[in-house]
N, C-alpha and C positions, 0 to 999 in steps of 0.2 A: 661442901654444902654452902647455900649463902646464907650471910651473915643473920645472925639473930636477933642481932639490936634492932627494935624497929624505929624507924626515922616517920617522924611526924613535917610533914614537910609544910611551908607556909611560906618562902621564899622560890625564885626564880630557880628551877636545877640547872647546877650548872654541868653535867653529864655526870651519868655512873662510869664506872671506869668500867665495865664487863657489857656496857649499855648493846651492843652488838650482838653479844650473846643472849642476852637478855631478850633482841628484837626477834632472833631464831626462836626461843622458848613460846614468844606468844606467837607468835607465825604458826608456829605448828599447833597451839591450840585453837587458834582462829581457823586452821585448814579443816583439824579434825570436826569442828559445828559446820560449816559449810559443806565438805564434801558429805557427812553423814544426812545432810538435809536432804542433798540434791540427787545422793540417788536413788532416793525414793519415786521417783517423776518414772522413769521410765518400769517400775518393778510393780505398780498400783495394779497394772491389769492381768499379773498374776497370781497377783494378793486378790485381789476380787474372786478368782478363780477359784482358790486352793481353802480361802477361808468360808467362801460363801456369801460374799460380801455386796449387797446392791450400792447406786452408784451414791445414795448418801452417807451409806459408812465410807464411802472409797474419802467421799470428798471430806469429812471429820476426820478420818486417818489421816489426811493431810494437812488438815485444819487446826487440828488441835494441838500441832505444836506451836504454829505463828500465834495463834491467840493468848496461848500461856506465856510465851515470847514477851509479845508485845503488852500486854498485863503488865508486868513486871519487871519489865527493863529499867524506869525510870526510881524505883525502890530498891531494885537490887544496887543499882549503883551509888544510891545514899547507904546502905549498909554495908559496904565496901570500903566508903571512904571512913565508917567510922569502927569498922572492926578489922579493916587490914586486908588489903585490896590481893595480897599474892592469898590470905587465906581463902578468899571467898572465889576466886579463880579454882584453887584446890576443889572447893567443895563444888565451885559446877560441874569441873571435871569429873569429880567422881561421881557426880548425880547422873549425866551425859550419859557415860561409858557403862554402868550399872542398867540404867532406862534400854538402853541400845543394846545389851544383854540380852534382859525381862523380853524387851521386844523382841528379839530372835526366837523365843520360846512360846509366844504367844499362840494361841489354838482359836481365839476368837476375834470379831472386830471390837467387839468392847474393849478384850482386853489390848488391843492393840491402838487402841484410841488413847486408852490413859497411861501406858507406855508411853505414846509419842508425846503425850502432856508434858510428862515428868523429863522427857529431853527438852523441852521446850523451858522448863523451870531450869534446868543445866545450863542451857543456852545463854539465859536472861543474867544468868549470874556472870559467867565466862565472859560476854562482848561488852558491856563496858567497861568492867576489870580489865580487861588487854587495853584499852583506850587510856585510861585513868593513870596505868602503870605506863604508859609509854610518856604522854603529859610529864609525869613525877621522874622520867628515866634520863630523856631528853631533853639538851639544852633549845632553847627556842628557836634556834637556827638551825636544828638540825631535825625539827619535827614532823617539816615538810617532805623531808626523804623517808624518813619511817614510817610516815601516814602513808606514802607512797607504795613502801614494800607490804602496809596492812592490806590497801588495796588492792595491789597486784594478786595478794591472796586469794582473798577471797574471789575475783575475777577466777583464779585458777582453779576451785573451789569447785564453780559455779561450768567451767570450763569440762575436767575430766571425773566431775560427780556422775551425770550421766552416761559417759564412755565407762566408770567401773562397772554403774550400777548395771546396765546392758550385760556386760561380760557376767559379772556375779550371780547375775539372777539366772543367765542361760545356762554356767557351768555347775552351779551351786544351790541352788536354789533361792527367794527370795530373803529367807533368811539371813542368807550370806552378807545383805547389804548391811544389816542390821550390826552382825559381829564385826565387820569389819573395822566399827568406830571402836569397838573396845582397845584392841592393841592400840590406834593414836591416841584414843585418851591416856592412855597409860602411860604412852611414852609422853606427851605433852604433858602428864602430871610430874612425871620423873622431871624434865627439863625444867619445867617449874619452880618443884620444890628445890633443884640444885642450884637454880641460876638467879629466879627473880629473888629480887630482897624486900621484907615486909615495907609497907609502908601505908601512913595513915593520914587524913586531914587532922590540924592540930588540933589538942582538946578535945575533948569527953563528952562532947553537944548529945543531946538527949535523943533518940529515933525521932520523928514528927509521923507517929501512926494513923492518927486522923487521915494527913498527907498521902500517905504509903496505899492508904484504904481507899480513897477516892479516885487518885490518879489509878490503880488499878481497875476498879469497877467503871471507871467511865474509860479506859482505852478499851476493856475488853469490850464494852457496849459500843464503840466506834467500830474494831474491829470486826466485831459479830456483824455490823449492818453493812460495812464494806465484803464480807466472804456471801454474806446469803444475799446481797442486794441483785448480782446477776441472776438469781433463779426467784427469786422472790417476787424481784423490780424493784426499780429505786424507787418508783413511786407511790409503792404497795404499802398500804395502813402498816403492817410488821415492820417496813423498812422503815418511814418515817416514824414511827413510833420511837423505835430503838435509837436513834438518830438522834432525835429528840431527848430522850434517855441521855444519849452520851451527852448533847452540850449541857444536859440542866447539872450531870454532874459533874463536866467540867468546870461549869461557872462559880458551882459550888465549893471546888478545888481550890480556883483563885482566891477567890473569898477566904476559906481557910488560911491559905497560903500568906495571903497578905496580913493577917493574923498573928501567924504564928511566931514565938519564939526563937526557933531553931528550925526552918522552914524547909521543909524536903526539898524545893526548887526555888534558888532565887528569882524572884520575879523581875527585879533590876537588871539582870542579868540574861533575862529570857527577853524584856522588853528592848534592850539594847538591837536597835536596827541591822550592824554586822551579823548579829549572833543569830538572827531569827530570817534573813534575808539569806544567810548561808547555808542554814537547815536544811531551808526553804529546795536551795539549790540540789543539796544532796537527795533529799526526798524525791526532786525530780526528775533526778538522773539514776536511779531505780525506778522508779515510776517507767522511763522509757526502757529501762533494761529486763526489765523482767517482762513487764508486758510484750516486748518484742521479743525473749526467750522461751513466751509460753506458744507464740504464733509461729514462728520462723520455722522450729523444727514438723510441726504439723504441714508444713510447706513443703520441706526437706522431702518427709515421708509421703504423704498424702499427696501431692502435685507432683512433684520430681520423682517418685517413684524409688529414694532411697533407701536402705535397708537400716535400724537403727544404727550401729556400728559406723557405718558410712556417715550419719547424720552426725553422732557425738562428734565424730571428727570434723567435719564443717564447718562445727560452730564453733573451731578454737580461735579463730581470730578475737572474739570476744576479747580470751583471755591474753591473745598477742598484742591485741589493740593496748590493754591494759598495764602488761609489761611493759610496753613501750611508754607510753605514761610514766609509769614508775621510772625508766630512766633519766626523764628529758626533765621532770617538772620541776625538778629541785633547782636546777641553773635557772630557770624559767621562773620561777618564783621568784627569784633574787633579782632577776632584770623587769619584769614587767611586774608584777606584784597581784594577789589573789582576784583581786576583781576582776580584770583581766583575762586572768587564764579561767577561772571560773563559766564567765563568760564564754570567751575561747570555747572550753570544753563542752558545754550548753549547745554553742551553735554548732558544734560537730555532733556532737549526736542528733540533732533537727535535720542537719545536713544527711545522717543516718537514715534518719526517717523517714524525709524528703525521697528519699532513691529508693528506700522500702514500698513509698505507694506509687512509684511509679510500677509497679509489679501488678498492678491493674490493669497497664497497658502494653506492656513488654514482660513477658511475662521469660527471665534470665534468669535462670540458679546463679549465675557470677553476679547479677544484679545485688540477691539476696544474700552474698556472701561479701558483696563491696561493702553493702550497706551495715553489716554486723561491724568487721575489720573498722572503718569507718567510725561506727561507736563506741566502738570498745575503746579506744584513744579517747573519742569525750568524754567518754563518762569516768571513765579512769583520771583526765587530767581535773573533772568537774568535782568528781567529789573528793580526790586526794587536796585539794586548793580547799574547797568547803569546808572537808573536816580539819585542816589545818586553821582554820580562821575560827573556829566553832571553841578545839582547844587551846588555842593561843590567847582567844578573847578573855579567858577565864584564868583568874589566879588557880596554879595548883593546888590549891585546898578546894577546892570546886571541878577538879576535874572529873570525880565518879559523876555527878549529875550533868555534868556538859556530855561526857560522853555517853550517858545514856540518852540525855533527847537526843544525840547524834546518830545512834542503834535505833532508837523510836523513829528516829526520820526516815531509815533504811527501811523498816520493816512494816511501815504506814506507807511509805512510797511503793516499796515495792507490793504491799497490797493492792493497793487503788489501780495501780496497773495491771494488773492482771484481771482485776474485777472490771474497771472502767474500758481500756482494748477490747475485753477477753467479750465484755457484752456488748459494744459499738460491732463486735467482730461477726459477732453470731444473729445479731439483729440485722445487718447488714446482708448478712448472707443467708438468712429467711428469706429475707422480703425480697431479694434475686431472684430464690430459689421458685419464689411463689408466683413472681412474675414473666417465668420462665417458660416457652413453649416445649415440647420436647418429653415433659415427663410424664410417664402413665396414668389414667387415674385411677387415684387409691395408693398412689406409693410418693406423691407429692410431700405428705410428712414427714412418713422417713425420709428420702432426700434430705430436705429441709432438716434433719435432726443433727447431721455430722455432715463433714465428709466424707468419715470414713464409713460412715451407713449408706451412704449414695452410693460410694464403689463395692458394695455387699450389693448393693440394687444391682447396679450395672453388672456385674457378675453373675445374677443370678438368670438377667435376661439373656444376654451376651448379643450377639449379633451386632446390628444397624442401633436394636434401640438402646443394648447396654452401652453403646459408645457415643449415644447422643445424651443419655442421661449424664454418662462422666464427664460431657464436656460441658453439661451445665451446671455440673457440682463445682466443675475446675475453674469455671470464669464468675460462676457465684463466691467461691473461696479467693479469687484475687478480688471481685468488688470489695466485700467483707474486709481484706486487711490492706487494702488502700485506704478503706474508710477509718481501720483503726490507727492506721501511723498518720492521717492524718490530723485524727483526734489529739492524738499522742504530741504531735509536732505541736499544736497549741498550746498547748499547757507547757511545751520545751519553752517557746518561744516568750512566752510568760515570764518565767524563769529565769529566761535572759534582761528583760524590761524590768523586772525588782533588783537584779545582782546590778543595773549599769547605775540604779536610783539610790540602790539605799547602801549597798558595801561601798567602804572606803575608800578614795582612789588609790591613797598611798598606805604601804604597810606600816610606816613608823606610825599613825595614826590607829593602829589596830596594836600596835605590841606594848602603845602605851596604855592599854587596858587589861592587861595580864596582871598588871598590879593594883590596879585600881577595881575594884570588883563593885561601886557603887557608877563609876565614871559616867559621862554622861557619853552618846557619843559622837 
């Protein structure tokens, strides 16, 4: 079993001697929150089926754990570092793997809504406890590589979630997907509790609950208005409202914040240029990842005429892109230094996206499978370089809230893309659809609803005009996500113009801030 004693750490680690084992223990708990997430994607439209479910429980079924997530990510990680970061791992694991149970039992969408909450509270506790203990595990020279292999995970995560989920749901039922986190939790707790050793930030500092309370009700109010702004509108009185809502109680936050005591979030620390300019980076390199993981396989299926199965496989370059990342970036860190590869990795996934809307005009399944491969190397070299500059900036005693805004940046970024794509994509591919000659009247809406409702149309007429209709759903759906990676590629591009102004050039300049936790930068 590991050791008992717990180690309040407040200097530099200079490595656990088991720290390998250690990287295996969270590896597999970071796999079992990711794969469990993502094979929900393809199992929804049997879940709709089998429970009864219209398409706004479908969309809260899937909702409701990102929002409990992201709620609580940046509290969990201050109650981590001050009641014992392997404990509080323990307990998401067991909250995960118990929820992901409940869920398999579930008869209604209700109840399968607050199931996937209470994974979502697991979740928030688990990902930056795996950050915080890696920070406290790892000597600073070697953080780059373990951030690397966190990354590559979750890539893989993100890669074979949806190839289980397909199989499990067609052999097994949808259920299946649910159970199937229970055994990794289990085993990821077992590895856990044998390998990782307790460890704490020093001193007894008090909660900052005011803290705890505001940063939650105002991400969730961020959140909320980024999941419902595509069907709402961003412009719609509820979106701005809520919006509204979020900054008045974030502003309120800092204000505390700056206040306080014993402050849930250093603000010196958040304000430091590296720290927030690298966030930055990782938020946008989900931001492209996800939003291009919601489109691509609707490409796969829906254009290319793939079968799921066919499709999960497709899309593994993602996670080869990433592995490969994970091997190269650590020497590459050590020669050219984070801003750089950050950089680097930015403009390879714009380079991704760039050959993504070229799918407007040549319209190549190898196109959209260069273009994956392609990103999966930036974003993988983007945010393993990011999140290394994120935990490095910060003294060890500060590592549960560095690596929860690092999880906040993941799980805001990867919101916003999927909202921000996912609505350029669909507005996009209305306004084609509606400008389009060819389609019947009276069935222009549908069209216009999906793609995959255009080819119910076109099927239903068949002949001349069901194949003039599909071919206007087909060049309405490349206009659509040429327009979204082009969107997408700005905000990359962005991305790249803050990391070249405001990170560091050199890294001794960033590693003299690990101890220094007021520094300027």
């Amino acid at each position: 079993m590991a050791r008992e004693q717990v180690v309040a750490v407040a200097e530099e680690p200079v490595g656990h001697p088991r720290r390998r084992a250690i990287l295996v223990a969270l590896c597999v708990a970071l796999f079992a929150v990711n794969f469990g997430t993502l094979t929900l994607a393809v199992a929804l439209p049997t879940i709709g089926a089998e429970l009864k479910a219209d398409n706004t429980a479908l969309q809260w079924i899937a909702d409701s754990y990102v929002l409990a997530l992201a709620a609580l990510l940046i509290a969990a990680g201050s109650v981590a570092d001050r009641f014992g970061r392997r404990a509080v791992l323990l307990v998401g694991l067991a909250a995960f793997g118990m929820a992901s149970g409940l869920a398999a039992l579930c008869a209604t969408p209700g109840q399968l809504v607050a199931a996937r909450a209470v994974q979502g509270v697991g979740a928030a506790l688990i990902m930056p406890a795996t950050l915080s203990i890696l920070r406290n595990t790892f000597p600073r020279q070697e953080l780059a590589k373990a951030l690397a292999a966190w990354t590559a995970v979750i890539s893989l995560g993100i890669a074979f979630g949806p190839i289980a989920g397909g199989l499990l749901t067609e052999l097994f039922g949808w259920s299946a997907i649910f159970l199937a986190n229970v055994p990794l939790a289990v085993v990821a707790a077992v590895l856990a509790g044998a390998l990782v050793p307790e460890s704490r930030a020093p001193g007894r500092r008090r909660l900052d609950h005011p803290g705890m309370a505001l940063s939650a009700l105002s991400l969730t109010a961020l959140v909320f208005a980024v999941i419902e702004a595509p069907h709402a509108g961003w412009l719609s009185v509820r979106t701005v409202l809520v919006l509204a809502v979020a900054v008045a109680l974030g502003a309120l936050f800092l204000r505390v914040e700056s206040r306080a005591e014993h402050p849930l979030v250093d603000l010196a620390m958040v304000r430091r240029p590296r720290f927030w300019s690298a966030s930055l980076s990782v938020a946008l390199a989900y931001f492209a990842m996800t939003g291009t993981a919601f489109l691509v396989p609707q490409y796969l299926v829906s254009v290319q005429r793939n079968d799921p199965a066919a499709t999960a496989l497709k899309i593994l370059p993602v996670a080869g892109g990433a592995l490969l990342a994970a091997v190269v970036v650590t020497p590459l860190m050590r020669r050219f230094g984070a801003r750089t590869l950050i950089m680097a990795g930015l403009g390879a996934t714009g380079l991704g996206l760039a050959l993504l809307s070229l799918l407007g005009w040549w319209n190549h399944e190898w196109l959209a499978l260069a273009a994956l491969g392609i990103q999966g190397v930036g974003i993988g070299v983007a945010v393993t370089a990011g999140s290394e500059t994120i935990m490095s900036s910060v003294p060890p005693d500060q590592a549960g809230p560095a690596g929860a805004i690092d999880e906040t940046a993941v799980e805001l970024g990867g919101s916003l893309g999927i909202a921000v794509m996912g609505s350029v994509f669909a507005g996009t591919y209305a306004g084609a659809v509606g400008g389009a000659r060819g389609v019947p009247d009276g069935r222009s809406e549908e069209v216009a609803r999906s793609i995959e409702a255009a080819t119910a149309v076109a099927d239903q007429l068949g002949g001349a005009a069901g194949a003039l209709v599909r071919a206007v759903a087909v060049d309405s759906f490349l206009t659509g996500l040429r327009a979204a990676a082009l969107a997408a590629l700005v905000f990359v591009a962005a991305g790249v113009v803050v990391a070249r102004l405001f990170l560091p050039r050199h890294d001794h300049e960033l590693a003299g801030s690990s101890t220094a936790p007021g520094g300027t930068p």
